[in-house]
N, CA, C and O atoms as a GROMACS GRO file, in nm:
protein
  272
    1UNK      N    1  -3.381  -4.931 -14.040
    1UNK     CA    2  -3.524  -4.924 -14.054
    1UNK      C    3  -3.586  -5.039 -13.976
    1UNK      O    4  -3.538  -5.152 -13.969
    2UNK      N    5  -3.710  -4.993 -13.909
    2UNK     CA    6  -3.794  -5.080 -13.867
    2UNK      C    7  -3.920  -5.130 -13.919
    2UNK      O    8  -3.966  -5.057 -14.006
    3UNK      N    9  -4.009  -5.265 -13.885
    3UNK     CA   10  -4.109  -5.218 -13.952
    3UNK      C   11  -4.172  -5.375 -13.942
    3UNK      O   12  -4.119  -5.486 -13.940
    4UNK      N   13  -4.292  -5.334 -13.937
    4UNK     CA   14  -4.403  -5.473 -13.876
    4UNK      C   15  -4.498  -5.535 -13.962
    4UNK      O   16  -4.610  -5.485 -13.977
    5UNK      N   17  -4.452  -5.680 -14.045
    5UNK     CA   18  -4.506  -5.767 -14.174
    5UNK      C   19  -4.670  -5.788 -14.068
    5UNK      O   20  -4.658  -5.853 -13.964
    6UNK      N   21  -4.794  -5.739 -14.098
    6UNK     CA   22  -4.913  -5.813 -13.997
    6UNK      C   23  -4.946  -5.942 -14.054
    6UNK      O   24  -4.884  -6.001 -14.143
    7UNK      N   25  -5.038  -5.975 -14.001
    7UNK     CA   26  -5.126  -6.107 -14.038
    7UNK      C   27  -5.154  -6.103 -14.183
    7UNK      O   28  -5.127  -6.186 -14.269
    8UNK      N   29  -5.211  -5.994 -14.192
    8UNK     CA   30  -5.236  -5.987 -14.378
    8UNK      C   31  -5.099  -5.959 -14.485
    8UNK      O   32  -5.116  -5.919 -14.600
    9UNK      N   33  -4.962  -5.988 -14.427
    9UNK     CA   34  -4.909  -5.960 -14.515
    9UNK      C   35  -4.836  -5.802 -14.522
    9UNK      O   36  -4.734  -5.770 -14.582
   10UNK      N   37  -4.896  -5.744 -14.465
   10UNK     CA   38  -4.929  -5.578 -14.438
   10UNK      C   39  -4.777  -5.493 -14.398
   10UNK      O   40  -4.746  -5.517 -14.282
   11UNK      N   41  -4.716  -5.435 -14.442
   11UNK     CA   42  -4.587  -5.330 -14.409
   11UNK      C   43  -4.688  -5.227 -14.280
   11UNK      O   44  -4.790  -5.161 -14.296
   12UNK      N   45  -4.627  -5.246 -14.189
   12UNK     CA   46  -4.700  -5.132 -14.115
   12UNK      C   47  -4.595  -5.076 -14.007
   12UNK      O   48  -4.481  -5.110 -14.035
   13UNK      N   49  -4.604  -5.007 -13.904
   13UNK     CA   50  -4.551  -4.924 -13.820
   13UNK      C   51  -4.371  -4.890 -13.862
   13UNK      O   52  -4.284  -4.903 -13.776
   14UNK      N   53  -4.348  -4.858 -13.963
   14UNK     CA   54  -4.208  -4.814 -14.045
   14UNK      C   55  -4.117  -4.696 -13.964
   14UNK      O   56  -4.166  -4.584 -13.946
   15UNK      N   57  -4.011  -4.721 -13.926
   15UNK     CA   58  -3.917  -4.606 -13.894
   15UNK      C   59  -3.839  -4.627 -13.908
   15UNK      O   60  -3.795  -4.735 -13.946
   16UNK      N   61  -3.762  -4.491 -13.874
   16UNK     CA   62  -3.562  -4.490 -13.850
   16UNK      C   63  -3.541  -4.460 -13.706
   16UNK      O   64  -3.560  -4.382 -13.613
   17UNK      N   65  -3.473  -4.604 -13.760
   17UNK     CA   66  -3.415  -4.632 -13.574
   17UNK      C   67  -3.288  -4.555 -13.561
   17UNK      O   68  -3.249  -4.531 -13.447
   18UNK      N   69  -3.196  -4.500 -13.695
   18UNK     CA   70  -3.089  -4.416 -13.668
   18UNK      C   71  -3.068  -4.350 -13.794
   18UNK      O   72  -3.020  -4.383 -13.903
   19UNK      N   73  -3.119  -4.248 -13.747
   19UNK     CA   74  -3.111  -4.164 -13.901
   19UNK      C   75  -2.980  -4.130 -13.977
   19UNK      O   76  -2.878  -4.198 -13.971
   20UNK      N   77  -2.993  -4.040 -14.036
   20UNK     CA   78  -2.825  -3.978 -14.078
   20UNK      C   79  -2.833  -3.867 -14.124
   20UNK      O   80  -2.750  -3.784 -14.087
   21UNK      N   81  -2.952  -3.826 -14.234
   21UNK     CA   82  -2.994  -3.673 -14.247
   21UNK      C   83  -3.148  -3.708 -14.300
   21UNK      O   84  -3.190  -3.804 -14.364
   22UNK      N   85  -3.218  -3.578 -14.240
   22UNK     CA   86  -3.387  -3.593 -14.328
   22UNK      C   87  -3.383  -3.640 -14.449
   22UNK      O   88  -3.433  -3.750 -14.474
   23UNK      N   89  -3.320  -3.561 -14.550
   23UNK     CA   90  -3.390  -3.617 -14.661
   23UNK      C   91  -3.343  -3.746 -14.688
   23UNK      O   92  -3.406  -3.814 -14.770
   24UNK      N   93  -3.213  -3.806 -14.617
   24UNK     CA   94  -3.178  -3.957 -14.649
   24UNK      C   95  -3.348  -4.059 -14.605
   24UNK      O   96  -3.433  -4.125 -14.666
   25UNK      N   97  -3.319  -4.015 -14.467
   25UNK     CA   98  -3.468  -4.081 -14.392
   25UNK      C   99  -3.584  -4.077 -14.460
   25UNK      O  100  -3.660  -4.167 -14.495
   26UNK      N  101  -3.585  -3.943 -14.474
   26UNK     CA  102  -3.712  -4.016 -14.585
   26UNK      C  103  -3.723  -4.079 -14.704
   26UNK      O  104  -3.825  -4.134 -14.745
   27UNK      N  105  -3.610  -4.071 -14.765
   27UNK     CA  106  -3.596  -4.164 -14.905
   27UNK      C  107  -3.636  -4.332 -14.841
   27UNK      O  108  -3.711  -4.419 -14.884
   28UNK      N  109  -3.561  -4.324 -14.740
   28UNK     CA  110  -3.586  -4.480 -14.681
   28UNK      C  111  -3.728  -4.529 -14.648
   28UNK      O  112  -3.778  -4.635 -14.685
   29UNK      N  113  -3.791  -4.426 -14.567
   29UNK     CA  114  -3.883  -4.461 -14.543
   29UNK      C  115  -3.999  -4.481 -14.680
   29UNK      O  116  -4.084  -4.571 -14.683
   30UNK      N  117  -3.979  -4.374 -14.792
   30UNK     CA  118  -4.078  -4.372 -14.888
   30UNK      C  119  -4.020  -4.496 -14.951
   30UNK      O  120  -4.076  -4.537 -15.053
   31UNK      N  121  -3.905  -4.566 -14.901
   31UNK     CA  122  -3.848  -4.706 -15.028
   31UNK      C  123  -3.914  -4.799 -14.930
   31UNK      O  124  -3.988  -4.882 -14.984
   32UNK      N  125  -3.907  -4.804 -14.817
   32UNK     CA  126  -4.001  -4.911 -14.716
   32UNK      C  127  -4.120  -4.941 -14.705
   32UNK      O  128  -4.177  -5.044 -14.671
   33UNK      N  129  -4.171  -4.791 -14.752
   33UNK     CA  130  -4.320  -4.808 -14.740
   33UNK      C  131  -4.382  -4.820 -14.891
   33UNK      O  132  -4.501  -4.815 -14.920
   34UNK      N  133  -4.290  -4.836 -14.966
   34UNK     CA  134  -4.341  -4.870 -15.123
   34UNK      C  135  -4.317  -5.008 -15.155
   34UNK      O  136  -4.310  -5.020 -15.278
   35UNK      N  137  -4.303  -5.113 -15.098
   35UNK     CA  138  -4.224  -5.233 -15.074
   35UNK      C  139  -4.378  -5.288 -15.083
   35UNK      O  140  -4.464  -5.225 -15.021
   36UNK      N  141  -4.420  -5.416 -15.166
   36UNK     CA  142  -4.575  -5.502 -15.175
   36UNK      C  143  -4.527  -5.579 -15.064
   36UNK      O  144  -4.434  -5.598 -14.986
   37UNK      N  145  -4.678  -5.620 -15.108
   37UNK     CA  146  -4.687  -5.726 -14.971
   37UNK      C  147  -4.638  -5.820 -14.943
   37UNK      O  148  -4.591  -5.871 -15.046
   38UNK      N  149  -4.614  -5.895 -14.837
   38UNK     CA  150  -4.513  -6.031 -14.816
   38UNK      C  151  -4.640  -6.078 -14.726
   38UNK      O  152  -4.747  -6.035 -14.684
   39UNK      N  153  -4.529  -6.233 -14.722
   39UNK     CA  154  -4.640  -6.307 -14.686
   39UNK      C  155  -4.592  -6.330 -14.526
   39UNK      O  156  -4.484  -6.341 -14.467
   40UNK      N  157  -4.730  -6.330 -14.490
   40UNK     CA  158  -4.729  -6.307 -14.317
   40UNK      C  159  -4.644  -6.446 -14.218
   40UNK      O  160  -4.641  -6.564 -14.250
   41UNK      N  161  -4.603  -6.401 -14.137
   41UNK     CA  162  -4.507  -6.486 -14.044
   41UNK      C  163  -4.636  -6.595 -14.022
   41UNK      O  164  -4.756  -6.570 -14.014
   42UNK      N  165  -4.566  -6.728 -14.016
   42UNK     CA  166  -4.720  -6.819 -13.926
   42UNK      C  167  -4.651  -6.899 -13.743
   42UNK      O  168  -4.533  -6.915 -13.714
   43UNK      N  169  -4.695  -6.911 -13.712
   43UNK     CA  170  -4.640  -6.985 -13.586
   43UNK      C  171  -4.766  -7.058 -13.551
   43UNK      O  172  -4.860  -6.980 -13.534
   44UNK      N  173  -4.801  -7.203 -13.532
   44UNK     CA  174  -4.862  -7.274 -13.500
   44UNK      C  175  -4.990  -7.302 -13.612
   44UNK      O  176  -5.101  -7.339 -13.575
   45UNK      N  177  -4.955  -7.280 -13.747
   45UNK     CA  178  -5.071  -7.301 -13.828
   45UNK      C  179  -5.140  -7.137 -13.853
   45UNK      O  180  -5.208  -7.115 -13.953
   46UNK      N  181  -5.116  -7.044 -13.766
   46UNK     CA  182  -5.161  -6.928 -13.797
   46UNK      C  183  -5.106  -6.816 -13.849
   46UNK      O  184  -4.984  -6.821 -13.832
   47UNK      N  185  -5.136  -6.724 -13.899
   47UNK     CA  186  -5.081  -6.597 -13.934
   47UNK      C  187  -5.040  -6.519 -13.824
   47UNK      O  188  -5.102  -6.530 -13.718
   48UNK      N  189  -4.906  -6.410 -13.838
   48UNK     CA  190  -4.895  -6.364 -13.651
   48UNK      C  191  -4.818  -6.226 -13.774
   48UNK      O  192  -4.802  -6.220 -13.896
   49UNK      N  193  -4.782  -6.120 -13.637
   49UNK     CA  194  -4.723  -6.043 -13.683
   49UNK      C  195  -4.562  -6.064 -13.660
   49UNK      O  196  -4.518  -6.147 -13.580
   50UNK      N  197  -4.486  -5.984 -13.732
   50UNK     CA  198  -4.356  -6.055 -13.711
   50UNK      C  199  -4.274  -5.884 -13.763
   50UNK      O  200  -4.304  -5.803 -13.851
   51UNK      N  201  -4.181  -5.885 -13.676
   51UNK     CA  202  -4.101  -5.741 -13.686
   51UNK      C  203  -3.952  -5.764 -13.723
   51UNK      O  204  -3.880  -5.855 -13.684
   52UNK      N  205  -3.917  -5.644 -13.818
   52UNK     CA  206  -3.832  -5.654 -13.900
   52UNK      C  207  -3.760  -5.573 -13.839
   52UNK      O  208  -3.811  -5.501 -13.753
   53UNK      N  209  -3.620  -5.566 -13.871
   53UNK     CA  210  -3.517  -5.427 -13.838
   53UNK      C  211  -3.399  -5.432 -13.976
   53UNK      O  212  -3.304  -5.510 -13.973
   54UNK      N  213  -3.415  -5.370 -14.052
   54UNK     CA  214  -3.290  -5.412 -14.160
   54UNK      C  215  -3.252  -5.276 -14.213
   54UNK      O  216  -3.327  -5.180 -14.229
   55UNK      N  217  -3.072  -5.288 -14.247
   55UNK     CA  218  -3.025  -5.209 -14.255
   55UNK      C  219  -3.023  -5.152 -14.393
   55UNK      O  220  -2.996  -5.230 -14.484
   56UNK      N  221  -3.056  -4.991 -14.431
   56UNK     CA  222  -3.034  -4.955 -14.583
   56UNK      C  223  -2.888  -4.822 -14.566
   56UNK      O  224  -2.841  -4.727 -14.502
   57UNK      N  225  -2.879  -4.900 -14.662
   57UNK     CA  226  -2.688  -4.801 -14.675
   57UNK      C  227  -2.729  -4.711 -14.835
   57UNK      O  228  -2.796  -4.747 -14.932
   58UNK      N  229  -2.663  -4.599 -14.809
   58UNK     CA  230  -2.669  -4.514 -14.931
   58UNK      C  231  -2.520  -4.473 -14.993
   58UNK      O  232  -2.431  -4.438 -14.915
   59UNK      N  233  -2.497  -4.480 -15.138
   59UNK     CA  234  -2.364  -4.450 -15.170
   59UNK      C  235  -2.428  -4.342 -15.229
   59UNK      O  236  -2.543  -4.324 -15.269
   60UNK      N  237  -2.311  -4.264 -15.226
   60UNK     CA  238  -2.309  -4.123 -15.314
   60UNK      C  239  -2.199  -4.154 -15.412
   60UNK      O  240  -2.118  -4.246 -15.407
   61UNK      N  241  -2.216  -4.038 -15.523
   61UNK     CA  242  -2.119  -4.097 -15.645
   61UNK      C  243  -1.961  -4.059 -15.632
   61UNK      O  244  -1.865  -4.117 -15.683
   62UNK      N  245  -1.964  -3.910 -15.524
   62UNK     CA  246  -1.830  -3.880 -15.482
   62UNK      C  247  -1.802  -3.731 -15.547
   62UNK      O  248  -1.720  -3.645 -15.514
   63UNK      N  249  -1.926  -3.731 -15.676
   63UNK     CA  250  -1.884  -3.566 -15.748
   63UNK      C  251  -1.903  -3.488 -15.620
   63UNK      O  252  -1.948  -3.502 -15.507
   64UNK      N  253  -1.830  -3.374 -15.719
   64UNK     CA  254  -1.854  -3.255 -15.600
   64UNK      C  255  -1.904  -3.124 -15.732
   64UNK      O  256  -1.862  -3.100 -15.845
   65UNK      N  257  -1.997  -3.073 -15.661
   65UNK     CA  258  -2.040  -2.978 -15.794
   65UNK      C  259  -1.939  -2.827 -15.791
   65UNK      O  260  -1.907  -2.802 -15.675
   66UNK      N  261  -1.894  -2.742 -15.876
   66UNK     CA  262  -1.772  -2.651 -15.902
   66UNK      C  263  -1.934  -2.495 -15.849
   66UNK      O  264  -1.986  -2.431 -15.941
   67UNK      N  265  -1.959  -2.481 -15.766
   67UNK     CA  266  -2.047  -2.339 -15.707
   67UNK      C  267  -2.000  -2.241 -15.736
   67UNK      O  268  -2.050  -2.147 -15.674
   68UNK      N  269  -1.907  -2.209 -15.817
   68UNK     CA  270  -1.827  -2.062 -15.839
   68UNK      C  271  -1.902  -1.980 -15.961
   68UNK      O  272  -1.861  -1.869 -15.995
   0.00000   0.00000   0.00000
């Protein structure tokens, strides 16, 4: 996942830089974009925007359901 902390603190421009299946991707993205606010990068006394890339891993439990 990608994704850009602004000046205000702000989660903004969110993606998958490498998916694995839709509905995984979007779980990620709806867990990224539900994430509050943080506090904004500063460089020189000011607020700046500052870009993220971090990795989310998913386990499955391993059942397998019996379809017969």
């Amino acid at each position: 996942m990608s994704f850009i902390i602004n000046e205000e603190g702000k989660l903004t421009n969110a993606k998958v830089i490498r998916g694995v299946e839709t509905s995984l991707d979007k779980e990620a993205l709806r867990v990224i974009n539900g994430l509050k606010d943080w506090s904004p990068g500063m460089a020189g006394g000011k607020a700046v925007k500052v870009s993220y890339t971090i990795p989310i891993q998913f386990a499955l439990d391993g059942k397998k359901e019996n379809k017969s």
